[in-house]
C-alpha positions, 0 to 999 in steps of 0.5 A: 817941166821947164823951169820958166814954165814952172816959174809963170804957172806957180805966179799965174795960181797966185794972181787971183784971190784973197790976200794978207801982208802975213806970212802964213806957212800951212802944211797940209800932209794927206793920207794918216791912218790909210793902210797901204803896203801891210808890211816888208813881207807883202812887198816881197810876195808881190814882187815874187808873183811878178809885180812891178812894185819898186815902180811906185813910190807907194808901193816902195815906201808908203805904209800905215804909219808906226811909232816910230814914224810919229815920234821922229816927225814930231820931234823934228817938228818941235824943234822950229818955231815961228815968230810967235814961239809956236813950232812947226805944225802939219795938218793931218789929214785923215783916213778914218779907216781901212777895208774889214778885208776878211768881212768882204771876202766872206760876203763874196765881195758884194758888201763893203766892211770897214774897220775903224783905223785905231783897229788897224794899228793894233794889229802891229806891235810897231804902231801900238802907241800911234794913238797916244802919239798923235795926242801928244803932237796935238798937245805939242801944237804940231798935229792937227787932224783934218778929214780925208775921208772914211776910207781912200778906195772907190768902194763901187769901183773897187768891189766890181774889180774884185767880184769879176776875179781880177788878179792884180786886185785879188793879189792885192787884196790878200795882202790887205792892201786896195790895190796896187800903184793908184788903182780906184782911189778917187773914193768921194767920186761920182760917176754913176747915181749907184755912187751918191749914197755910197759917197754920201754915207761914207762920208757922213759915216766917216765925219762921224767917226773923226768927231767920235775920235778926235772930239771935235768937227773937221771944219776942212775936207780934202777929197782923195786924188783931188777928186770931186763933183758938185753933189759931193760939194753939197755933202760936204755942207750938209755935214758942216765942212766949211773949207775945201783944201785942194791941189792946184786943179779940181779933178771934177768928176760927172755923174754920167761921165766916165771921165773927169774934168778939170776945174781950177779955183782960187783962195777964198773963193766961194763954193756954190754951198758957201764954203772957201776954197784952199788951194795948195801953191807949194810943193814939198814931195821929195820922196816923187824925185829924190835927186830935185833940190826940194829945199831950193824949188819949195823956198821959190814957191814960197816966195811967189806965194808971199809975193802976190800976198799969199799964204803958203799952202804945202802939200807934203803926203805921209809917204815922205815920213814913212820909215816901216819899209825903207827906214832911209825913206824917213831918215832923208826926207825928214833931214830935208824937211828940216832943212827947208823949215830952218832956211825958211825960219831963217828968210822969213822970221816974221812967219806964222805955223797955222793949219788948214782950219784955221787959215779957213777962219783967217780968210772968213774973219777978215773976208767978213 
């Protein structure tokens, strides 16, 4: 992408929508609590068996995060502070749990089985204090748990490739992973009438659980792959989601459709169920393209954003902070993170650390 092309598309997705004269900063990182590659191990088998691992960045570097991960991020986190004294703080949002792959394999693939993500962590001597670390973000002001979803496959979608004995998905499978690069992980799509309960029940299922764990509901939603449709919208109210978090288009799947469309929105606009649209504006991925100047490209988004009178809305994804597999992974990414945040801090002293939730009540209070 050209860099004036980039320049008129990151203002044209600011033009419309609500505004304020503050400086709002939100990161929103997707994928907690997801299992991806199970382990060093898993990635050494695969690619023995022929595999192209090294091709995907979440193959290479995205796993279920340890102790480690959590304490450096949310030391690093505490160390920058806003205009009001509260430090930097991510939005995460949540999977509520992985595949019982042991359950799935003995039904023959014909039924889903999940496990709660705590139930996945225990299994790892390195991630046993991933609980209590995310009580201490939250403590800290630097954590804020959101919902992604109870699982990130499409569980249909996923069984059906499983059940017709596909080797890329079996392979996968034996190492405890859905599958490997992006294979059906749109998991509150609906393409078939077969998929409405599925997606209604895991998502009601999920809420459940995320309100059972954290003590509180998940005012904000964000669906995996940016991908939904309007009976998923009518869901989400019936479970009393009432802000929507997304990219910078909606993947709006059909029933009916095999294909998906593209929808795109702006913020503080309204859904046909009442609730807000969140739109993200700011890129900060340094993990997708080690050699672009991160810092310099996602201080330009921010600055089109508080231009037009926006808030800031980063997407930055777990795999950025993930150390399990490639510890130097953790180590750049955060160095840059802290780079960005100090140079931001320092253009913009008078900004405010808020998450997706609450930027959601900013725009309904003053929206009225």
């Amino acid at each position: 992408m050209s860099s004036l092309f980039r320049l008129i598309k990151n203002n044209l997705i600011n033009v419309p929508g609500w505004r304020t004269h503050k400086k709002v900063v939100v990161f929103e990182s997707d994928d907690w609590g997801m299992q991806r590659m199970a382990s060093k191990a898993s990635f050494n088998r695969l690619e023995k068996k022929g595999y192209n691992v090294h091709h995907s960045v979440f193959d290479r570097f995205d796993s279920l995060e340890s102790n480690e991960d959590l304490r450096m991020l949310l030391e690093l986190l505490s160390v920058y502070k806003d205009s009001r004294g509260k430090p930097a703080k991510f939005t995460m949002n949540m999977i509520m749990g992985n595949p019982d792959f042991d359950r799935i394999k003995d039904a023959g693939y014909k039924k889903y089985y999940f496990e709660p993500f705590y139930q996945t962590l225990e299994r790892f001597s390195n991630k046993n204090q991933v609980v209590a670390l995310y009580g201490e973000g939250v403590a800290a002001g630097c954590f804020r748990m959101q919902f992604h979803g109870r699982e990130h496959v499409h569980i249909n979608r996923w069984l059906a490739r499983l059940r017709a004995a596909d080797p890329i998905y079996l392979d996968a499978f034996d190492e405890g992973m859905y599958a490997l690069e992006s294979g059906y992980l749109d998991a509150m799509a609906m393409y078939e009438k077969a998929d409405i309960p599925m997606v209604r029940d895991s998502i009601a299922e999920g809420m459940s659980l995320f309100e059972q764990i954290w003590g509180f509901k998940s005012d904000s939603i964000i669906a995996p792959c940016y991908t939904w449709g309007a009976a998923v919208e009518k869901v989400w109210a019936a479970n009393e989601v009432k802000f929507i978090q997304g990219g910078r288009a909606q993947k709006r799947s059909i029933i009916g459709q095999k294909q998906t469309q593209i929808k795109r929105h702006y913020i503080g606009e309204k859904s046909l169920n009442g609730m807000s649209y969140m739109i993200r504006n700011v890129s900060f991925e340094p993990v997708t393209a080690p050699h672009r100047d991160w810092v310099h490209t996602a201080l330009a988004e921010v600055s089109t954003a508080f231009r037009w009178g926006k808030p800031a809305v980063i997407s930055t994804h777990r795999l950025n902070y993930i150390g399990s597999l490639e510890p130097e992974n953790r180590k750049k990414n955060l160095q840059v993170l802290g780079e960005f945040l100090d140079k931001l801090i320092s253009l913009y002293p008078d900004i405010e650390f808020l998450s997706s939730d609450e930027l959601g009540w900013m725009i309904s209070s003053e929206r009225g």
